[in-house]
C-alpha positions as YAML, in Angstrom:
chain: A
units: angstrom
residues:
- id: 1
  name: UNK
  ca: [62.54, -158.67, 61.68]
- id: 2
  name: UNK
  ca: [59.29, -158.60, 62.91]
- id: 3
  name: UNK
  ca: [59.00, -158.75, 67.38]
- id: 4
  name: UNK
  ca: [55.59, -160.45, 66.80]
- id: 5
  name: UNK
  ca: [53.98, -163.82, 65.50]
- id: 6
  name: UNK
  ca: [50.85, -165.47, 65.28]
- id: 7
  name: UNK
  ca: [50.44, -169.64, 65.34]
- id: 8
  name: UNK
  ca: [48.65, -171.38, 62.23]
- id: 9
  name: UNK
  ca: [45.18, -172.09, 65.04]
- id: 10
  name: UNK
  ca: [45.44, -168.29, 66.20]
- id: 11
  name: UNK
  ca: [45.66, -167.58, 62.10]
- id: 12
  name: UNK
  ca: [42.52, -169.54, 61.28]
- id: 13
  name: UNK
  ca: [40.30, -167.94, 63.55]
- id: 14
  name: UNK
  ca: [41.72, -164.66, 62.88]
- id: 15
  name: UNK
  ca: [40.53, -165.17, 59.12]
- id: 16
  name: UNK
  ca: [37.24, -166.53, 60.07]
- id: 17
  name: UNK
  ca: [36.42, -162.96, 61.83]
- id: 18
  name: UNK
  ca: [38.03, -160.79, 58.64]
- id: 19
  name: UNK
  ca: [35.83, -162.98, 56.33]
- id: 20
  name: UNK
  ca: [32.98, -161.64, 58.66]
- id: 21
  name: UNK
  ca: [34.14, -158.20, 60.04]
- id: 22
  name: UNK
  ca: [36.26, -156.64, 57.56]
- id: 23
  name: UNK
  ca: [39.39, -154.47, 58.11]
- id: 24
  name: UNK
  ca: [40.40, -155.24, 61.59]
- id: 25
  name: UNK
  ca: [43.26, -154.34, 64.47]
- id: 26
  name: UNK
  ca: [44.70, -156.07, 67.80]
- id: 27
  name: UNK
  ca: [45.18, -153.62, 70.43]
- id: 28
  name: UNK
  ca: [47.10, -154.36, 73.63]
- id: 29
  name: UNK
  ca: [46.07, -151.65, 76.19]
- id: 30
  name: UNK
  ca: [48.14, -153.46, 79.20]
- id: 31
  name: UNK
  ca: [46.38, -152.69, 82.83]
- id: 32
  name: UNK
  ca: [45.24, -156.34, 84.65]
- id: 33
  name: UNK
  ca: [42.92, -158.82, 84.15]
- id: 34
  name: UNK
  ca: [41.94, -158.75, 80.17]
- id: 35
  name: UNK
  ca: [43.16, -155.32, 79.88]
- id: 36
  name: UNK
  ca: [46.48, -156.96, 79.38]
- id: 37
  name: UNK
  ca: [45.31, -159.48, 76.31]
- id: 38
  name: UNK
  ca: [45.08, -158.70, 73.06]
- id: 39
  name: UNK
  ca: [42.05, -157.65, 71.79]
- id: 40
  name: UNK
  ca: [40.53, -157.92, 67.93]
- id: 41
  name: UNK
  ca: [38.11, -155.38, 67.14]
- id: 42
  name: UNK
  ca: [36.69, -153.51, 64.12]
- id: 43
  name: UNK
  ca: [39.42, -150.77, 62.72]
- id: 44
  name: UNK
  ca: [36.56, -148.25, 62.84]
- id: 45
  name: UNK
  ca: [35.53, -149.07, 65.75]
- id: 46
  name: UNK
  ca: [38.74, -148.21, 68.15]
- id: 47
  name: UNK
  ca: [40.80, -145.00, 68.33]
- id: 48
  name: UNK
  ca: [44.17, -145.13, 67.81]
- id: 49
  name: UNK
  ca: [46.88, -142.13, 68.88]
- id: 50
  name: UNK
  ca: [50.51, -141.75, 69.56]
- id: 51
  name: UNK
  ca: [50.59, -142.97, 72.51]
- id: 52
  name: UNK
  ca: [50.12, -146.65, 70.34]
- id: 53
  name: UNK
  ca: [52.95, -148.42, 69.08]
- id: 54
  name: UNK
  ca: [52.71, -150.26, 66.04]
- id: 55
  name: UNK
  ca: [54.56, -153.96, 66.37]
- id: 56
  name: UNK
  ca: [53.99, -155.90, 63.37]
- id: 57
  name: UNK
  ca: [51.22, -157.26, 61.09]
- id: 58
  name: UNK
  ca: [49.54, -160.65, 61.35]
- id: 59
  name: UNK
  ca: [47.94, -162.00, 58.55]
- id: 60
  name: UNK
  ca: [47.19, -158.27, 57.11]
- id: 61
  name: UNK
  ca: [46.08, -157.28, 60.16]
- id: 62
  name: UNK
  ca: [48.20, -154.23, 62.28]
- id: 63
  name: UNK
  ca: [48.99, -155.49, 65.86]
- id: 64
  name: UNK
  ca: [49.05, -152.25, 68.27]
- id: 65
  name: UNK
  ca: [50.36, -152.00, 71.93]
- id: 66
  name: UNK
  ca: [49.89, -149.04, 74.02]
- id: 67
  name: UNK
  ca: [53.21, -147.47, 75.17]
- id: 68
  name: UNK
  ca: [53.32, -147.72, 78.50]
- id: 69
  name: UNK
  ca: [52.49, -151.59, 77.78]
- id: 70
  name: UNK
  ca: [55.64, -151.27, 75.52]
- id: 71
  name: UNK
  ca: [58.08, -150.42, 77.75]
- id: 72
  name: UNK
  ca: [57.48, -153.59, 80.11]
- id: 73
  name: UNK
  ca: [57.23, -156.15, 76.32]
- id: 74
  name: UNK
  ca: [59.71, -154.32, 74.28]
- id: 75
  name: UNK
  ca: [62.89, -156.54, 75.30]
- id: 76
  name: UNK
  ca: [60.44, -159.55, 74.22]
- id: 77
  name: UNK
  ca: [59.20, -161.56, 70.96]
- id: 78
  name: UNK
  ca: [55.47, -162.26, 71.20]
- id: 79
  name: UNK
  ca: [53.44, -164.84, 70.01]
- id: 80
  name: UNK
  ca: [49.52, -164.44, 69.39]
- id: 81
  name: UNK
  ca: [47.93, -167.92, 70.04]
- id: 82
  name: UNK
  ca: [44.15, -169.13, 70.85]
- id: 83
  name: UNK
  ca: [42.62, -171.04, 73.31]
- id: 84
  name: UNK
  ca: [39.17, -172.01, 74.12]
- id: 85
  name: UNK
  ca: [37.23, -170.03, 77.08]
- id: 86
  name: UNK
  ca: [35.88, -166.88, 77.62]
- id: 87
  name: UNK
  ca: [37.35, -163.63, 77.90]
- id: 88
  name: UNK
  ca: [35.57, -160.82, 79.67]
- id: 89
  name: UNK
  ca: [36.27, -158.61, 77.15]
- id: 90
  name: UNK
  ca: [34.79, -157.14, 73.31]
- id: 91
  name: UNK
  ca: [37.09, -159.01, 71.26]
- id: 92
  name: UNK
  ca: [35.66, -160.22, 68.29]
- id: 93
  name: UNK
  ca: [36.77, -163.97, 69.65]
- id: 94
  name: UNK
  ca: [34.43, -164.17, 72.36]
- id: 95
  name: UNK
  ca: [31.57, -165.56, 70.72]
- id: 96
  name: UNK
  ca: [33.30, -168.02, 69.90]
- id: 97
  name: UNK
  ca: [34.41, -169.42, 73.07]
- id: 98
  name: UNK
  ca: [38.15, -168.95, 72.31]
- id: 99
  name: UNK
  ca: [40.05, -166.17, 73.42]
- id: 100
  name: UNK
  ca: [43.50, -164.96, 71.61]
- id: 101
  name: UNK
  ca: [46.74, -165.12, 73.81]
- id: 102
  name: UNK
  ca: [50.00, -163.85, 74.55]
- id: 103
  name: UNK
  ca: [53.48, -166.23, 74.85]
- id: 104
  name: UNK
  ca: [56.59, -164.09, 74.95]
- id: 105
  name: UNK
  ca: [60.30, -164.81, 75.50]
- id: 106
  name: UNK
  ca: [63.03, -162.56, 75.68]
- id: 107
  name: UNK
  ca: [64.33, -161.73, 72.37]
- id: 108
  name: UNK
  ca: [68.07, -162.70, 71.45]
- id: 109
  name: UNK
  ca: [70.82, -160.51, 71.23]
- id: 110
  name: UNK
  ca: [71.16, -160.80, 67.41]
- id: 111
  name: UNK
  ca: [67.24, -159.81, 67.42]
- id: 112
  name: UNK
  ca: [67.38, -156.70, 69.46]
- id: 113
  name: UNK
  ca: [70.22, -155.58, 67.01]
- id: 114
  name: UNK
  ca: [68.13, -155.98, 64.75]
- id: 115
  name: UNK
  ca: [64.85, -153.89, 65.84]
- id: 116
  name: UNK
  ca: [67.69, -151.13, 66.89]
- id: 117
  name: UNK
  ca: [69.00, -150.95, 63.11]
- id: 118
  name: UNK
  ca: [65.18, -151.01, 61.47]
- id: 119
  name: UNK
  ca: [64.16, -147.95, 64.32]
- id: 120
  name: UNK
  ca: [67.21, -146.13, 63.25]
...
């Protein structure tokens, strides 16, 4: 089980960048305003530590939140869509004038069994 998805419009765009950046990653860093979006960006180009938890992959590309952003989504199931408008942020979207997004619910009791077995 996987806590995180992506919708088929998020997908698309999310190819379009590969097919023009390369190997990428999504980093949530939490904090307000865009600090709490998720952000594309170049692999090389951001620094990843322990203190990031990896939640799943999207289209071949590794989907990191920080941990103290964890602890407030980790009861949830997240879904990565677009929509159009600017961010004020580098994610590799903005030029575009779409921006990716964040729709969560609470995950099921079945599902949190679930992540508990696969962490164990």
């Amino acid at each position: 089980m996987q806590q995180i998805d992506i919708t088929e419009e998020a997908t698309t765009v999310l190819r379009e960048l590969k097919a023009k950046h390369g190997e990428l990653i999504f980093h949530q860093s939490g904090g307000c305003c865009d600090g709490s979006a998720p952000m594309l960006l170049e692999k090389e180009d951001f620094y990843l530590d322990e203190s990031d938890v990896l939640m799943g992959t999207l289209d071949g590309v590794n989907f990191y939140m920080n941990q103290d952003q964890y602890e407030y989504w980790k009861h949830t199931h997240l879904t990565i869509g677009i929509t159009e408008g600017r961010g004020a942020s580098f994610s590799l979207e903005i030029p575009l004038g779409k921006r990716f997004m964040v729709h969560s619910r609470l995950l099921t009791e079945e599902e949190r069994e679930q992540l508990v077995t696969q962490q164990n």
